[in-house]
FILUM-237291 format. One line per 4 residues: number of its first residue (from 0); their letters; for each residue x, y, z of C-alpha. Coordinates in steps of 0.05 Angstrom, whole numbers, padded with zeros to 5 digits. Example, Ala and Ser with C-alpha at 12.3 -4.5 7.8 and 13.67 -1.06 7.14 Angstrom:
REM residues 2
0	as	00246:-00090:00156 | 00273:-00021:00143
REM end
This chain:
REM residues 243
0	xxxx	-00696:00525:-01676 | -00689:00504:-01601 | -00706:00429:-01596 | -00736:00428:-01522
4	xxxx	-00702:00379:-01472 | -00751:00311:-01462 | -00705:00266:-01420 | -00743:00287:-01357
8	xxxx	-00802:00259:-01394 | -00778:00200:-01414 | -00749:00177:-01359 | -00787:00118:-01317
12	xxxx	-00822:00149:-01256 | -00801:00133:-01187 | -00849:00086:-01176 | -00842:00053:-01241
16	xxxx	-00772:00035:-01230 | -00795:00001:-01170 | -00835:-00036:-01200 | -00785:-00058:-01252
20	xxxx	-00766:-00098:-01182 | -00796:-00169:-01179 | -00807:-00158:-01102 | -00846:-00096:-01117
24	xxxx	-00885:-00134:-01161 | -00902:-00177:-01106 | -00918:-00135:-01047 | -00972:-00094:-01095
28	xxxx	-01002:-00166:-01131 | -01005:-00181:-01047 | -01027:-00123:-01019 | -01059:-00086:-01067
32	xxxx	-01120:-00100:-01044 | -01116:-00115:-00974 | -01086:-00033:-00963 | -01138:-00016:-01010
36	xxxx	-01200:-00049:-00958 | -01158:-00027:-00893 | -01164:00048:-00919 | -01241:00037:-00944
40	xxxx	-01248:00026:-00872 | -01219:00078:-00843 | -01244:00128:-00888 | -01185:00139:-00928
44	xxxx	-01169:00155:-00996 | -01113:00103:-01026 | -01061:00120:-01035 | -01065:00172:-00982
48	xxxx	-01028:00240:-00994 | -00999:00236:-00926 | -00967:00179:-00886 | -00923:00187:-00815
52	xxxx	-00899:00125:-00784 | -00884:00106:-00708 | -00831:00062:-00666 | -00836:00043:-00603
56	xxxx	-00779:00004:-00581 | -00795:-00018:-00520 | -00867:-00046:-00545 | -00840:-00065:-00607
60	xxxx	-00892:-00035:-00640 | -00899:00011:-00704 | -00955:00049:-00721 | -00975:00071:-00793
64	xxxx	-01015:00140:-00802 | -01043:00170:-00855 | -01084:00232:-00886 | -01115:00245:-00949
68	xxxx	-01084:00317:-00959 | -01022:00338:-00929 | -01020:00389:-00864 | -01087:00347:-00839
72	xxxx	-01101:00311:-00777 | -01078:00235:-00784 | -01106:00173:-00778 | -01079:00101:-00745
76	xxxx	-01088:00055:-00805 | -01053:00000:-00770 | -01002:-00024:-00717 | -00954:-00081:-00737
80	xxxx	-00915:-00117:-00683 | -00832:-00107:-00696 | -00799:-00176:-00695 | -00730:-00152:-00685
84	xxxx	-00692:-00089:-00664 | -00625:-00094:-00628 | -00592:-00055:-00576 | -00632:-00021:-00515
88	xxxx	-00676:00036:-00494 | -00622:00102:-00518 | -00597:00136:-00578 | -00554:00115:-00627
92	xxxx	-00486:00148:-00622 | -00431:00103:-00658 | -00410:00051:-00704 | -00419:-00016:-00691
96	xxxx	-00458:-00008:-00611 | -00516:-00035:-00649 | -00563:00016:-00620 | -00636:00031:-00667
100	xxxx	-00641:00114:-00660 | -00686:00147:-00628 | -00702:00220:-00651 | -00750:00249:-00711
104	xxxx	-00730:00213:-00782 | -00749:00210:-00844 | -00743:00159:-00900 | -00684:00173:-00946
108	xxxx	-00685:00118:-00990 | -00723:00057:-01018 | -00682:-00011:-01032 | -00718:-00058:-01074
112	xxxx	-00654:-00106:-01080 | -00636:-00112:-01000 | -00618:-00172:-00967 | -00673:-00166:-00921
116	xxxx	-00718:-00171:-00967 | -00753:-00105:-00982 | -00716:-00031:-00945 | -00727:00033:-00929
120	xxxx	-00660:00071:-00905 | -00671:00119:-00845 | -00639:00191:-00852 | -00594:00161:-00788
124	xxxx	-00547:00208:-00765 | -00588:00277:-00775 | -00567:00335:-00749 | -00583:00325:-00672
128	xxxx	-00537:00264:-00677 | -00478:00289:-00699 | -00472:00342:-00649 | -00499:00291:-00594
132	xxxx	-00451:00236:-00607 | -00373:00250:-00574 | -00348:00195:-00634 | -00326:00214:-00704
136	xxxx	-00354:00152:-00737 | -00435:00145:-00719 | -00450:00092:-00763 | -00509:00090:-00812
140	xxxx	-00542:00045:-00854 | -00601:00037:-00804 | -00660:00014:-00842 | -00739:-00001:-00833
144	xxxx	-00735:-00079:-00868 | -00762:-00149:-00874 | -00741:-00203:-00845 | -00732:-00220:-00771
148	xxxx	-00659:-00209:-00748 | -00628:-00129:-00733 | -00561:-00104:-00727 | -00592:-00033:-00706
152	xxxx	-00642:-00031:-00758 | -00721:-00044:-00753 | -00741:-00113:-00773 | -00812:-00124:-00784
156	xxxx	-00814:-00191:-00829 | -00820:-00204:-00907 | -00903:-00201:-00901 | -00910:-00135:-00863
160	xxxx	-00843:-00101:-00901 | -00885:-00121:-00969 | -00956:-00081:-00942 | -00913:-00019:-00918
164	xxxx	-00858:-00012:-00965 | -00919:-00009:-01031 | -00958:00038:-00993 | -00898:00087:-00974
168	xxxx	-00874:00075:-01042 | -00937:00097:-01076 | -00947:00160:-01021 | -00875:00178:-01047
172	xxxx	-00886:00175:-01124 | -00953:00213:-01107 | -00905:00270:-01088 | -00890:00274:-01011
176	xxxx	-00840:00314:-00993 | -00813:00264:-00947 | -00838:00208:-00901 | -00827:00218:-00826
180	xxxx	-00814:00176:-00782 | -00807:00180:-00707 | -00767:00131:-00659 | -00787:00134:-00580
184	xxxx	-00756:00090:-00528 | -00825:00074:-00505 | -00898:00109:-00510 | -00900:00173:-00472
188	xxxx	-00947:00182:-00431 | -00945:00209:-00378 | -00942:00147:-00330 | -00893:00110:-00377
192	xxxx	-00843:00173:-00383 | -00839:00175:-00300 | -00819:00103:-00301 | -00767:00116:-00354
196	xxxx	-00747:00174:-00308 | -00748:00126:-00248 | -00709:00081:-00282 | -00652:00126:-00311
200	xxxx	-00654:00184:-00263 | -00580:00169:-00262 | -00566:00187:-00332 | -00582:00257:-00349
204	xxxx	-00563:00268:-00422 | -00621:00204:-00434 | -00670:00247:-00396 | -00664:00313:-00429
208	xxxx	-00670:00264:-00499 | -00734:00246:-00472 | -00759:00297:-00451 | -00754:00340:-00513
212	xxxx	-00783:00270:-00558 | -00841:00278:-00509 | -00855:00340:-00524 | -00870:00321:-00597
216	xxxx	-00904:00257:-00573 | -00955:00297:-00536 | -00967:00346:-00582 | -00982:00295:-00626
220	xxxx	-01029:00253:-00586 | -01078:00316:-00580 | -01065:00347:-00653 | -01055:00291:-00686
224	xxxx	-01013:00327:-00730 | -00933:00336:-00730 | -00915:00395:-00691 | -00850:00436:-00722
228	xxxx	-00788:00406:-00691 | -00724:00442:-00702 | -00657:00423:-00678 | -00609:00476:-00645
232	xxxx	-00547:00499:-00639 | -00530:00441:-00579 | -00563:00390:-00620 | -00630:00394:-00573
236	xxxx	-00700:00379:-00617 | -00734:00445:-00611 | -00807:00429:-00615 | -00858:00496:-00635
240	xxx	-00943:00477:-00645 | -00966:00491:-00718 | -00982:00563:-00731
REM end
């Protein structure tokens, strides 16, 4: 007799061993209910079975969208002002310049125990980055987090970390494959992207950066839907519309 193999049963789900967390606790006796009358509103299921997030550094905002099946238009559920995020408008290429990235992310990991509170780690340096950056060391640690202060990461206080973090925490146990999320410099529309090229027509390497997150951004603002985004051989984001 073959006994069958039950440890994959009996161990805790993801989402319960967040919530073995006393902050987890918190953010879903907090904002339970408050996620669950901002997606009533939009017409939402929640938890959704989608979510894509947003940064724009130079409006410190971040936008939260979501879908009720995956490989569906999205929704804005929310914008939430960012109170902190070091460094200026540019990529991330090294240890230590305190730069936030800019390129197409996902989250990589959830930190219930961080010292800013409530984290969610960015998948900083992907592939683009490395063959990008001229420096052997790139850094990492970059993080989407509470509290007000950054040292390259996104800081968006202990209150908004709480309503984000339990929602992409209960999208993630609900079984997304991953949760994107895209850094500009700036929105780019068309009149804002001519400024930026005004402004750094001097530095070329920035403008071809743009210029292929742009191409995602408008596809985007028309779809409403992530286009496929591929990174070659040079490490430039290859962006193709959804079949």
């Amino acid at each position: 007799m073959v006994l069958a193999d039950t440890s994959s049963l009996l161990a805790p789900s993801f989402l319960q061993t967040q919530l073995q967390h006393h902050r987890v606790r918190t953010a879903r006796s907090e904002k339970d209910a408050t996620l669950q009358k901002i997606f009533d509103e939009k017409g939402l299921q929640y938890p959704p079975k989608s979510l894509f997030m947003r940064v724009f550094k130079s409006e410190h905002i971040i936008e939260l969208w979501a879908a009720n099946e995956p490989d569906t238009p999205l929704t804005l559920v929310k914008s939430y002002d960012v109170c902190a995020m070091s460094g200026d408008l540019g990529p991330k290429r090294k240890q230590g310049d305190r730069q936030v990235p800019e390129g197409f992310y996902h989250i990589s990991r959830f930190n219930p125990s961080s010292k800013y509170y409530l984290s969610m780690k960015i998948n900083y340096p992907n592939d683009a980055d490395r063959l990008l950056s001229p420096y052997s060391n790139l850094g990492g640690d970059i993080y989407l987090h509470g509290q007000c202060a950054s040292l390259g990461c996104v800081s968006i206080t202990d209150p908004i970390i709480k309503e984000v973090y339990w929602l992409a925490a209960q999208v993630q146990y609900a079984g997304s494959s991953e949760l994107p999320i895209h850094i500009f410099p700036s929105r780019l529309s068309d009149f804002k992207y001519s400024i930026l090229q005004h402004l750094y027509n001097q530095e070329p390497e920035l403008l071809q950066l743009w210029s292929s997150l742009k191409q995602a951004y408008d596809y985007f603002e028309v779809h409403k839907q992530l286009p496929q985004i591929e990174i070659d051989a040079l490490g430039s984001y290859i962006v193709h519309p959804l079949l």
